[in-house]
C-alpha positions as CSV (number, residue, x, y, z in Angstrom):
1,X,44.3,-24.3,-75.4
2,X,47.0,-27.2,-75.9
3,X,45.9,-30.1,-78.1
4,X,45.2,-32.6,-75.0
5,X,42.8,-30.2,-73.4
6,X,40.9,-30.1,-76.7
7,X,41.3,-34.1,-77.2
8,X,39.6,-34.6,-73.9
9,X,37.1,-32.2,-74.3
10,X,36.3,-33.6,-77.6
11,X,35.7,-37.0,-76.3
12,X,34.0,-36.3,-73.2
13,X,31.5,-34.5,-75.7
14,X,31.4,-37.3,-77.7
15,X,30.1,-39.8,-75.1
16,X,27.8,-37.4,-73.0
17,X,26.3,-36.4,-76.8
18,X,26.0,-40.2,-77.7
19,X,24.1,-41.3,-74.5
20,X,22.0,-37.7,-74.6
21,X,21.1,-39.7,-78.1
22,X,20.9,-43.2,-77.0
23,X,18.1,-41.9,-74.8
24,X,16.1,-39.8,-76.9
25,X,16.8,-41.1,-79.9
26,X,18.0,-44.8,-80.7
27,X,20.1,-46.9,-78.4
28,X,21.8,-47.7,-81.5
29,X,23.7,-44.4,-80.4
30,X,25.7,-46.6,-78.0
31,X,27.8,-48.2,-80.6
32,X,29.2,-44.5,-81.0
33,X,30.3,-44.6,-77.3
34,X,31.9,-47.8,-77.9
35,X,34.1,-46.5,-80.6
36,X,35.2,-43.9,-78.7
37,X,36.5,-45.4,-76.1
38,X,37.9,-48.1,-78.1
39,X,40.0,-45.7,-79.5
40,X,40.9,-44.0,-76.9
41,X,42.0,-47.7,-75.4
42,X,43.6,-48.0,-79.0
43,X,46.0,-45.1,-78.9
44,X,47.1,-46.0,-75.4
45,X,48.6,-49.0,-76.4
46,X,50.0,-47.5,-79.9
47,X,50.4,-43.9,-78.6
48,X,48.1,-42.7,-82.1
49,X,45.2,-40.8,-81.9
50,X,43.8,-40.0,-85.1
51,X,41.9,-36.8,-83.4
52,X,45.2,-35.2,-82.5
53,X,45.9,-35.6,-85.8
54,X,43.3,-33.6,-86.8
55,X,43.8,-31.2,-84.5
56,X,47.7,-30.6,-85.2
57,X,46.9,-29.9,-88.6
58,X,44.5,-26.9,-87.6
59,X,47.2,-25.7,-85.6
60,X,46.8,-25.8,-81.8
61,X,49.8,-26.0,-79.7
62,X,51.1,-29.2,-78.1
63,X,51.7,-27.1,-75.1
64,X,51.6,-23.7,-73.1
65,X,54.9,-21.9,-73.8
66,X,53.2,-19.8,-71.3
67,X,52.3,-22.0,-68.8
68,X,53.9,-22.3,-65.1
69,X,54.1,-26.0,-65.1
């Protein structure tokens, strides 16, 4: 699994898990969504995301050596 694949599974998890929460819970949940997709708008305009950070430094692969494409 390259870092990108995990990136995007993180923060599809992220929001799906914050509205799950938002519902249940507290709709104060939905300030969590909000972050995360301001920084996902964040890093496309500085091309920083501090969860591939994260994720470099445990070590998973930027890409497939492996991979046909």
């Amino acid at each position: 699994m390259t870092i990108h694949r995990v990136l995007r599974m993180v923060a599809g998890s992220f929001v799906l898990l914050s509205l799950i929460l938002a519902h249940y819970v507290s709709p104060n949940w939905l300030w969590f969504t909000a972050f995360v997709g301001l920084n996902l708008l964040q890093s496309a305009f500085t091309d920083w995301c501090p969860m591939i950070t994260m994720l470099k430094k445990a070590g998973l692969p930027e890409s497939n050596e492996n991979s046909c494409g």
